[in-house]
Each structure stands twice: as structure tokens, then as C-alpha cells.
KOLZA-322222 format. One line per 10 residues: number of its first residue (from 1); their letters; for each residue x, y, z of N, C-alpha, C. Coordinates in steps of 0.2 Angstrom, whole numbers, plus 5000, padded with zeros to 4 digits. Layout:
N
NUM) A) X/Y/Z/X/Y/Z/X/Y/Z | ...
# end
This chain:
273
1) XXXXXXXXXX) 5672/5702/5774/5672/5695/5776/5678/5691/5773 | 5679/5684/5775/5688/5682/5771/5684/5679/5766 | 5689/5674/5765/5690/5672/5758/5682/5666/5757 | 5679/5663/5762/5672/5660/5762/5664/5666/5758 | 5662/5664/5756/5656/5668/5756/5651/5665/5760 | 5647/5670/5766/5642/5666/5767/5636/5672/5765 | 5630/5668/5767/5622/5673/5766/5620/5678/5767 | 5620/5683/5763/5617/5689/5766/5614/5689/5770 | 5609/5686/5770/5603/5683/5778/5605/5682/5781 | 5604/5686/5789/5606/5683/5792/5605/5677/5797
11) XXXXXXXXXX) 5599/5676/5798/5597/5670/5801/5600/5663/5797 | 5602/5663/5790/5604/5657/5787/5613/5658/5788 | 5614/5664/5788/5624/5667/5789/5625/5664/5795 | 5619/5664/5801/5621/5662/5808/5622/5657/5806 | 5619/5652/5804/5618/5644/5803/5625/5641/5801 | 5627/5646/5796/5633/5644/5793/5639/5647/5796 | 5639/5650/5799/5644/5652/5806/5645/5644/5811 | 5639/5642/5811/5639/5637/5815/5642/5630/5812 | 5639/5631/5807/5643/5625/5804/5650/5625/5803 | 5655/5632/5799/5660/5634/5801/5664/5632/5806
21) XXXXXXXXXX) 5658/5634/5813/5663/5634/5818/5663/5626/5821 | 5660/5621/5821/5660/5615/5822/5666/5612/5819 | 5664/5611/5811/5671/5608/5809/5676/5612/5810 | 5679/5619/5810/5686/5622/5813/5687/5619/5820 | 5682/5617/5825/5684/5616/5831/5687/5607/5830 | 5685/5603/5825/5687/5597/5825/5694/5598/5823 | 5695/5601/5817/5701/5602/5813/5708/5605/5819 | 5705/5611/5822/5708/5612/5829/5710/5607/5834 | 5706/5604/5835/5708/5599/5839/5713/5591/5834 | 5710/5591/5831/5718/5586/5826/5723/5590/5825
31) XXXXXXXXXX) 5724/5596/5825/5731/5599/5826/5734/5598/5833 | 5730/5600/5836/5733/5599/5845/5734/5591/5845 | 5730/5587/5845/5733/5578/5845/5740/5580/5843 | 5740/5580/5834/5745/5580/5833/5751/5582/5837 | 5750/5588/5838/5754/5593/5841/5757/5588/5847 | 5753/5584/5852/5754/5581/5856/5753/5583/5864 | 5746/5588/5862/5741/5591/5868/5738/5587/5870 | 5738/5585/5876/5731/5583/5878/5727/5584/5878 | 5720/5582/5880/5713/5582/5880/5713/5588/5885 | 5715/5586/5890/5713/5591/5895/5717/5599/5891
41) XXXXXXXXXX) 5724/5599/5888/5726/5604/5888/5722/5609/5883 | 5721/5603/5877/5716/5606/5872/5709/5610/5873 | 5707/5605/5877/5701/5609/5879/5701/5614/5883 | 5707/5618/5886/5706/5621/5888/5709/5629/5885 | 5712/5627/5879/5713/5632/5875/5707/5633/5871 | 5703/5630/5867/5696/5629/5863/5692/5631/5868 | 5692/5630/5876/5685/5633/5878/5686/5640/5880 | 5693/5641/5881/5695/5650/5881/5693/5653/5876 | 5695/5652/5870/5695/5656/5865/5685/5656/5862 | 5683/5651/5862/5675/5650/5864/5670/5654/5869
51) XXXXXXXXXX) 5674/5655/5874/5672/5660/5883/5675/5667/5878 | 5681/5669/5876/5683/5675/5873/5679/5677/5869 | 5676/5674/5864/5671/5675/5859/5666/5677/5862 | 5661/5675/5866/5656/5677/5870/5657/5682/5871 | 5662/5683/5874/5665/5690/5879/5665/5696/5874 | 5667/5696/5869/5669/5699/5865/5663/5702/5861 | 5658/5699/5861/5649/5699/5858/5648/5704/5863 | 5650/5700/5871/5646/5704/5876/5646/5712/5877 | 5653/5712/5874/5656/5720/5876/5653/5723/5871 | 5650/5721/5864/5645/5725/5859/5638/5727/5864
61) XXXXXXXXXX) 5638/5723/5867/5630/5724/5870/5631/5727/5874 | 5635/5728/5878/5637/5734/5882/5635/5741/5881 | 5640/5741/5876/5641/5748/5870/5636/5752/5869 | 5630/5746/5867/5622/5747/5866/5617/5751/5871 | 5622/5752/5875/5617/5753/5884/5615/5761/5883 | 5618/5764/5881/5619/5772/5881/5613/5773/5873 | 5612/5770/5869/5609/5771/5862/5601/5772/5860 | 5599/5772/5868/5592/5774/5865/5590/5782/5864 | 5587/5781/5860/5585/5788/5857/5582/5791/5862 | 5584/5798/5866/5580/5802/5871/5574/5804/5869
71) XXXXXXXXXX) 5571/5804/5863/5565/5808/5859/5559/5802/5862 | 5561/5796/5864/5557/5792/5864/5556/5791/5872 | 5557/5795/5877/5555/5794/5882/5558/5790/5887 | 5555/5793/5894/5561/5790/5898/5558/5782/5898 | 5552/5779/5897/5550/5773/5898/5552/5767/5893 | 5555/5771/5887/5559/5768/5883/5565/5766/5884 | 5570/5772/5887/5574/5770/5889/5576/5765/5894 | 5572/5765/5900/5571/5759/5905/5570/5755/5903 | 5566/5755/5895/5565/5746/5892/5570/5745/5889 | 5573/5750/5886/5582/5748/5882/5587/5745/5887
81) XXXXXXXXXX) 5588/5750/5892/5594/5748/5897/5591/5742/5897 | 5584/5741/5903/5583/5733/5905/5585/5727/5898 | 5583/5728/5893/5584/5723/5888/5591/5723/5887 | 5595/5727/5888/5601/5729/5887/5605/5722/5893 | 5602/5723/5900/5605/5720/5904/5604/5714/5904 | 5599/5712/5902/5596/5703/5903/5600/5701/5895 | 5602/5703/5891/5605/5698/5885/5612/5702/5888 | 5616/5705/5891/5623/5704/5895/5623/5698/5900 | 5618/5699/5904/5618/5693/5909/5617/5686/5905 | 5613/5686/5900/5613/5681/5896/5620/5677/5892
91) XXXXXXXXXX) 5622/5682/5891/5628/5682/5886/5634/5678/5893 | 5634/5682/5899/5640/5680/5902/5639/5672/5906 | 5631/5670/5907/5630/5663/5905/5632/5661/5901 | 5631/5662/5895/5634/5658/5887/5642/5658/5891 | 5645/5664/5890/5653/5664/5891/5656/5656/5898 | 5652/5656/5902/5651/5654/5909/5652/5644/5907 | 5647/5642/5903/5645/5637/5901/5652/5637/5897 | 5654/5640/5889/5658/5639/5886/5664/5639/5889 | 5667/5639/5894/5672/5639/5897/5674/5632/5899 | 5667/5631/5905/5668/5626/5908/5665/5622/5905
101) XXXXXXXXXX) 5663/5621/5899/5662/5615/5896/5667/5610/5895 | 5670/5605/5896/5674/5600/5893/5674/5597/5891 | 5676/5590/5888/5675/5586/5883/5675/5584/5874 | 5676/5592/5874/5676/5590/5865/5682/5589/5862 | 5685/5591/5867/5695/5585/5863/5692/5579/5862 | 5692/5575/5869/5689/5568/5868/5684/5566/5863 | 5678/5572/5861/5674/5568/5857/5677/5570/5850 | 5682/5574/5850/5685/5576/5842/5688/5572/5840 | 5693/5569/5845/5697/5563/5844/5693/5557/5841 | 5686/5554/5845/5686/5551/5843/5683/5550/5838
111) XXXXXXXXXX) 5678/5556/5834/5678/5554/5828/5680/5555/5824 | 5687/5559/5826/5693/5559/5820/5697/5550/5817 | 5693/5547/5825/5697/5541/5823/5690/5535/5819 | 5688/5536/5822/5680/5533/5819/5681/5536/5810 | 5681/5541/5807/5682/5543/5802/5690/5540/5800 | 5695/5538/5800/5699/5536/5798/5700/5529/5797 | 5696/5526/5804/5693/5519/5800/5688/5516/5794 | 5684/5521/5792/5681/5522/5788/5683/5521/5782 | 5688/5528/5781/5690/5529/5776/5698/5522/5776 | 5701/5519/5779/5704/5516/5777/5702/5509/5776
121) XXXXXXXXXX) 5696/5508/5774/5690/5503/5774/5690/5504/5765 | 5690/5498/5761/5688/5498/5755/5680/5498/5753 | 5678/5494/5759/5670/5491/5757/5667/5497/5758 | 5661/5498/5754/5654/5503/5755/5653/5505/5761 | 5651/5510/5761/5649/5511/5769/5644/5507/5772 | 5640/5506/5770/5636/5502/5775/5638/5496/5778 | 5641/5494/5775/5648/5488/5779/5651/5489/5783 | 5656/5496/5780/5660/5497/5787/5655/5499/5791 | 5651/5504/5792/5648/5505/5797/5647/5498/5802 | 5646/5493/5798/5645/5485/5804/5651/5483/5804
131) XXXXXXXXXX) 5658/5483/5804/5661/5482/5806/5668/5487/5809 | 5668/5491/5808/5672/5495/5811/5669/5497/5819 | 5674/5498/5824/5671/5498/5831/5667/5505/5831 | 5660/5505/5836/5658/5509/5835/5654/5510/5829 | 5653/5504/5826/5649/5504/5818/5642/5505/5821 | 5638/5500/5814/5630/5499/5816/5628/5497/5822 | 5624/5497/5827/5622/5496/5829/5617/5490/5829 | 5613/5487/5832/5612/5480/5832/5603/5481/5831 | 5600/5479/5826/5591/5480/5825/5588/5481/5833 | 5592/5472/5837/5588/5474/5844/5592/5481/5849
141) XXXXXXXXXX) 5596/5482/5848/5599/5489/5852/5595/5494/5849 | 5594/5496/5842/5589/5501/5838/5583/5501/5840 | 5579/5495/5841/5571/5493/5845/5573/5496/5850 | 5577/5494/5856/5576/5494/5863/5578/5502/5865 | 5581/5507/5861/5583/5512/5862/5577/5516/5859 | 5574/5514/5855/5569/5519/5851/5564/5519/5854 | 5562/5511/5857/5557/5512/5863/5556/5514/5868 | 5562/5516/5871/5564/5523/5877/5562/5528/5875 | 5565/5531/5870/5563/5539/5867/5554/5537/5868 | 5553/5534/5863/5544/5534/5865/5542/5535/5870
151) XXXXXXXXXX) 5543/5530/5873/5541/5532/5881/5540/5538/5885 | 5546/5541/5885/5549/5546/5888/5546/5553/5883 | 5545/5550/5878/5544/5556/5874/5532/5557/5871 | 5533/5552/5874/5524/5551/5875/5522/5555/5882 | 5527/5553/5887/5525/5554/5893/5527/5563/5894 | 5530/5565/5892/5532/5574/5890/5528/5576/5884 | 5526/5574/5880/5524/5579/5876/5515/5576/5877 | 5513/5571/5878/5507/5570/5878/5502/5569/5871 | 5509/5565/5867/5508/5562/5860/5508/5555/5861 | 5505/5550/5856/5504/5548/5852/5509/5544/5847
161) XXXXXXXXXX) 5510/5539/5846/5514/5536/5840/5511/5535/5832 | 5505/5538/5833/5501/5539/5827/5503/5547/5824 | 5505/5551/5828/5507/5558/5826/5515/5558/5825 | 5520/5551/5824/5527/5552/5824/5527/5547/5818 | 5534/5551/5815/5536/5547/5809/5541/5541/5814 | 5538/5536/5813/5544/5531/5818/5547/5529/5816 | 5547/5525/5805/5554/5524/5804/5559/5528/5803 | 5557/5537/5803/5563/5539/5802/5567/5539/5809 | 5561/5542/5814/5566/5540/5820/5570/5534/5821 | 5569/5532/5820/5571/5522/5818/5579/5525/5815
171) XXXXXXXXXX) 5578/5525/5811/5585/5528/5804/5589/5533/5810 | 5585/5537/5813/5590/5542/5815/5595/5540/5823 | 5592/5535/5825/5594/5532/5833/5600/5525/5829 | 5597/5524/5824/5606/5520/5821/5609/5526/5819 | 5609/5530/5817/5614/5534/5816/5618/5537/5824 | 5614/5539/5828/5618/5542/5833/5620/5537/5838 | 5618/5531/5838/5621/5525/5842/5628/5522/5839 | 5631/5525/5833/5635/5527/5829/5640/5528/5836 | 5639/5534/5837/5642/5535/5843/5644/5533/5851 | 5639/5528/5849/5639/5525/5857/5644/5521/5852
181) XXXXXXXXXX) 5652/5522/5859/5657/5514/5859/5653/5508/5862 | 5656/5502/5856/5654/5496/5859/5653/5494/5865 | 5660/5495/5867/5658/5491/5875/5655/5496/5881 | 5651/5501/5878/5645/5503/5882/5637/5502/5880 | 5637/5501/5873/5632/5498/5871/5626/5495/5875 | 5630/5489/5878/5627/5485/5882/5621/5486/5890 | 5623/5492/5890/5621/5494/5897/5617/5503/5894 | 5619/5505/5888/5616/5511/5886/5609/5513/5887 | 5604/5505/5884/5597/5508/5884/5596/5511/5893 | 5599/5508/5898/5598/5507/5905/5601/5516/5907
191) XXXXXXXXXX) 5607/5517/5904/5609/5524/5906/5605/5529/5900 | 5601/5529/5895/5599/5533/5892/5594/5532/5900 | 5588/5528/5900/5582/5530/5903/5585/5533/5907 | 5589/5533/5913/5592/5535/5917/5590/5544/5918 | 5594/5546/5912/5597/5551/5907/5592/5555/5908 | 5586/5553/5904/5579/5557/5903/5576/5557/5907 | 5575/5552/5915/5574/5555/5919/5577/5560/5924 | 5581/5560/5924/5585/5565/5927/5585/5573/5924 | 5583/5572/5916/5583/5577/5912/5574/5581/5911 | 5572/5577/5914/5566/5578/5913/5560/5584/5911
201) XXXXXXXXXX) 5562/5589/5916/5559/5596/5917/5565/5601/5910 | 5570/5597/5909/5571/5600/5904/5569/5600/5900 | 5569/5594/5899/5565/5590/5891/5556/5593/5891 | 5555/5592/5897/5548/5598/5897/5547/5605/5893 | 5553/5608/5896/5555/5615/5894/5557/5615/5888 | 5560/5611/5883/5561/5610/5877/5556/5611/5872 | 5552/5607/5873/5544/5603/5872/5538/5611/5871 | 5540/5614/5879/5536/5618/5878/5537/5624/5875 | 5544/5626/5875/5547/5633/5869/5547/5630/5864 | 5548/5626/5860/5548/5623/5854/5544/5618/5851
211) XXXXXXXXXX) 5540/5615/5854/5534/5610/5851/5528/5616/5849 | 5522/5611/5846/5517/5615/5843/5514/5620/5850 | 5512/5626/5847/5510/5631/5851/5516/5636/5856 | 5521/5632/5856/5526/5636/5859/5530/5642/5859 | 5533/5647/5859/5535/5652/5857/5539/5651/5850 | 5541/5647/5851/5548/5646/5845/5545/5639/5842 | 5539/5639/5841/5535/5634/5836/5540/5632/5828 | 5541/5628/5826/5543/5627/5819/5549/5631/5819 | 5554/5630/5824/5560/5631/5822/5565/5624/5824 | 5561/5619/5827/5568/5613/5828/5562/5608/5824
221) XXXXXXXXXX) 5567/5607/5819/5561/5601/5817/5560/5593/5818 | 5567/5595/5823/5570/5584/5826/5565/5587/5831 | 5562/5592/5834/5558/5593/5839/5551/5586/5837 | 5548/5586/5833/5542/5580/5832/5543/5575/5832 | 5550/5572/5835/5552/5565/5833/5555/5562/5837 | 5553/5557/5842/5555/5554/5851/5562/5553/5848 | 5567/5553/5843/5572/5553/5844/5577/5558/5845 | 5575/5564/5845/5575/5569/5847/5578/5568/5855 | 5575/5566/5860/5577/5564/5866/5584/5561/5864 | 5585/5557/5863/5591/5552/5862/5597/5559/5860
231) XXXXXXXXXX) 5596/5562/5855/5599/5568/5851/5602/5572/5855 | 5599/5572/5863/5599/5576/5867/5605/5574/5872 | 5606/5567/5874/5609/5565/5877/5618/5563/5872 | 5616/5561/5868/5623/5562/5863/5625/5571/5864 | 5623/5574/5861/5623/5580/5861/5627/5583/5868 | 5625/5579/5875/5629/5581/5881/5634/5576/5883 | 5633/5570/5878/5640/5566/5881/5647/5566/5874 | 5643/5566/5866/5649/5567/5862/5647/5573/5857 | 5648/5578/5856/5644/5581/5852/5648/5583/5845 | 5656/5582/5846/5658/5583/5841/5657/5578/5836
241) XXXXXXXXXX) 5658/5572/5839/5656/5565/5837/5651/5564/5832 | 5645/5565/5835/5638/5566/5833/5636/5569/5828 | 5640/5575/5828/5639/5583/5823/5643/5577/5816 | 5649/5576/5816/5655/5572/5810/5650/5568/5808 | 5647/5564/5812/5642/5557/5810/5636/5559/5808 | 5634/5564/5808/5626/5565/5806/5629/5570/5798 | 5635/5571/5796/5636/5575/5791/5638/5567/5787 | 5641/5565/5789/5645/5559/5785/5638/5557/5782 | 5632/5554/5786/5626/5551/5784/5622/5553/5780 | 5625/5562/5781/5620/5563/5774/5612/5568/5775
251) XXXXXXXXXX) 5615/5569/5783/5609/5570/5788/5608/5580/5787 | 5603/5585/5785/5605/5592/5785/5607/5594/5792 | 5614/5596/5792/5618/5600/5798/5614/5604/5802 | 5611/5608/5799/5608/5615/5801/5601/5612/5806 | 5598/5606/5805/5593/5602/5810/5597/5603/5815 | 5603/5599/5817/5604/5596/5824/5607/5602/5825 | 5611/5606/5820/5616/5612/5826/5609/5616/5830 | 5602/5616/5827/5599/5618/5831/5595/5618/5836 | 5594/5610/5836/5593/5608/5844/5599/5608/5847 | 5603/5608/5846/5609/5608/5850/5610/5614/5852
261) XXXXXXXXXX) 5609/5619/5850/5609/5626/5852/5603/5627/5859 | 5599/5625/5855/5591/5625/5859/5591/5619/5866 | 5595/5615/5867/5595/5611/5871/5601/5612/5876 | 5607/5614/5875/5612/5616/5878/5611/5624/5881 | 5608/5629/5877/5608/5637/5879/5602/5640/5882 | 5597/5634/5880/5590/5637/5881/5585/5634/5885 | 5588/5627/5888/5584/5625/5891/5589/5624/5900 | 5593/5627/5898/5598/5626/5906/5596/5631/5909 | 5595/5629/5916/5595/5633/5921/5602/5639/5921 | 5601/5647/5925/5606/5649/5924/5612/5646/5928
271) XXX) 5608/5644/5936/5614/5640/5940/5619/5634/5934 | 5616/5633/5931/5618/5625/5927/5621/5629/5921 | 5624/5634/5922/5628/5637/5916/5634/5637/5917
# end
């Protein structure tokens, strides 16, 4: 490994790949600003080298095709190859998506710039936060946004507001309205509902791989919180933004890289890769 230590385990070493790989790709993209790359040029050097990476996973899995033990029979081997073929074709999804993903110049930039106001701010944070563009958001925007996830997230999961922690969801819908710009604000709660309806049979899909009773029970824990919905939609409009503002707040990384993983890899259609 280089010069970083990360965890023997590896379910925790993934984690920390992940987090690695978020902020290198912000820091990446403030070199190219600098440099005086465009959005569009940058992203398309960062979704190459992100598409190569997969590609690069994918040809291990390949290699694998050949490695089942003959002693175990041929029906073994037919379940090796097949298993062998569905995480290829899986992986060249992932590479497919990471390609054609765009956008995270634009959302690196802007909270490279969001973070510069900040820090050229002497007051406490929670000042700046309300006054810097982009700060706190407004109680009634907070109310009105929190109340959509509800909704939307009562009418898919088939819960109750008696089974949700609502002030932290509360806490957590100011912080990702963090990143909604001001002058969209105004019109957001109308484009979130929007958002989840359109997203609906995903947001189904999410609920039932990862809510209670689901294959993957207890692995996303923003999963029991109608904020969660909203998380989902930042996540596909500013994700690099989002990831910077949820670490500044003081919020555990490792929560949202993994709905973000689970929401972007595992809840898409393969057409929608």
C-alpha cells in the first residue's frame, strides 16, 4: 500500500477507499479549475479515469472465469462461469454509468467555492452558514421540505412518523439544503416533489433492498429517516457538494457514501446505466 494506512478489514478498507476517493476527486478537480479546464473538459478526464478503474476491476473478474476447481463438478462450474458473467456484465454497467456521468466539475467547483467563503468569514460557523450564499436555509424552507420527504416517504415505506426520528431528519434537510443555491430555493420544495415522483419505483426499490426485512437490512442507516429521500435527490443533482457539506457539519462519511452507492449502483435500471 503507499504512504496512507488503511484497515485490514476489508469492508471498513472499502469505506475508506471511498472516502479517499471523494476528496482526491475534489482536490482533482481544483487543480484542473486552476489549470483553467473547463467543467465539461474536466469531467471528462475524471469520468475516464473512473470508467478505466472499473474496467480495470472488470478484467480481474474475467481472469476468474477459468478458476473453478474441476474436483467440484460440472454444476459447479456452470455456477462459477454464470456468477463470473453477471458481476462482468455488472461491472460494465458500473464502467457505463461512470463514464457518462457528468456534473462533478460543476459540483466540485462549487463547493470549493462555498468552502472558501467560509473560511474567509471570521464569524462562527453558524453565522456564516446564514449569511454566506448558499448558507442556512430558512425554518419555513426546512418545514416545507421535511414535509415532502414525509409524505413521499410514508407513502413508500408504509410507515408512520411515530417510527421516525424527525428532529434529526429536521437537522439533516438543513444541512443538504446547504446546497441548494439561493436563487433556486424558491421553487425547490415543487422540483423535489417532482423528483420523487418521477423516482418513485426506485425509491421502492431502495426501501425494499434496504429497509427492515430486506436483503441488505442494516446496512444504510439514513435508510429509516424521510430525509433520506431528499439525500437522494442532492446526491443526483450535487454530489460532490453534498459529500464536502456533510463532512464540514461533522456528519459520519461512511452513512451517506453508502446510500450514495446504494442509490446510484443498486437501485438503477441497467438501461439507466
Amino acid at each position: 500500500m503507499g504512504a496512507r494506512q488503511f484497515s485490514s478489514d476489508p469492508l471498513h478498507r472499502v469505506s475508506e477507499y471511498e472516502t479517499a476517493g471523494v476528496n482526491a476527486q475534489v482536490q482533482v478537480h481544483a487543480v484542473l479549475a486552476a489549470a483553467g479546464f473547463s467543467t465539461e473538459a474536466a469531467d471528462e478526464l475524471v469520468c475516464a479515469v473512473e470508467a478505466g478503474a472499473v474496467a480495470g476491476a472488470q478484467r480481474h473478474v474475467v481472469e476468474r472465469d477459468g478458476s473453478a476447481l474441476p474436483e467440484r463438478g460440472e454444476a459447479y462450474g456452470k455456477g462459477w462461469r454464470d456468477g463470473v458473467a453477471a458481476v462482468f456484465s455488472d461491472l460494465a454497467g458500473v464502467a457505463d454509468f461512470r463514464y457518462q456521468r457528468r456534473g462533478g466539475a460543476a459540483s466540485a467547483r462549487r463547493f470549493l467555492a462555498h468552502q472558501a467563503r467560509q473560511e474567509a468569514s471570521a464569524q462562527p460557523t453558524p453565522a456564516r452558514r446564514r449569511t454566506v450564499e448558499g448558507g442556512e436555509a430558512s425554518p419555513e424552507l426546512v418545514g416545507q421540505v421535511l414535509a415532502i420527504c414525509e409524505q413521499h416517504y410514508a407513502a413508500v415505506t408504509a410507515t408512520t412518523s411515530e417510527t421516525w426520528d424527525t428532529e434529526f431528519s429536521r437537522e439533516l434537510v438543513g444541512v443538504a439544503l446547504l446546497t441548494v443555491r439561493v436563487a433556486e430555493r424558491e421553487n425547490y420544495p415543487q422540483a423535489l416533489s417532482e423528483y420523487l415522483r418521477e423516482k418513485r419505483k426506485r425509491l421502492e426499490q431502495l426501501w425494499l433492498r434496504y429497509g427492515p426485512g430486506g436483503m441488505f437490512a442494516g446496512e444504510l442507516v439514513l435508510i429509516d429517516l424521510p430525509v433520506c429521500f431528499l439525500l437522494c435527490e442532492r446526491i443526483d443533482s450535487d454530489p460532490m457538494w453534498l459529500g464536502g457539506v456533510w463532512g464540514q457539519e461533522g456528519h459520519e462519511e461512511t452513512a451517506l457514501e453508502r446510500l450514495s452507492d446504494a442509490w446510484l449502483y443498486d437501485t438503477r435500471e441497467r438501461d439507466e446505466r
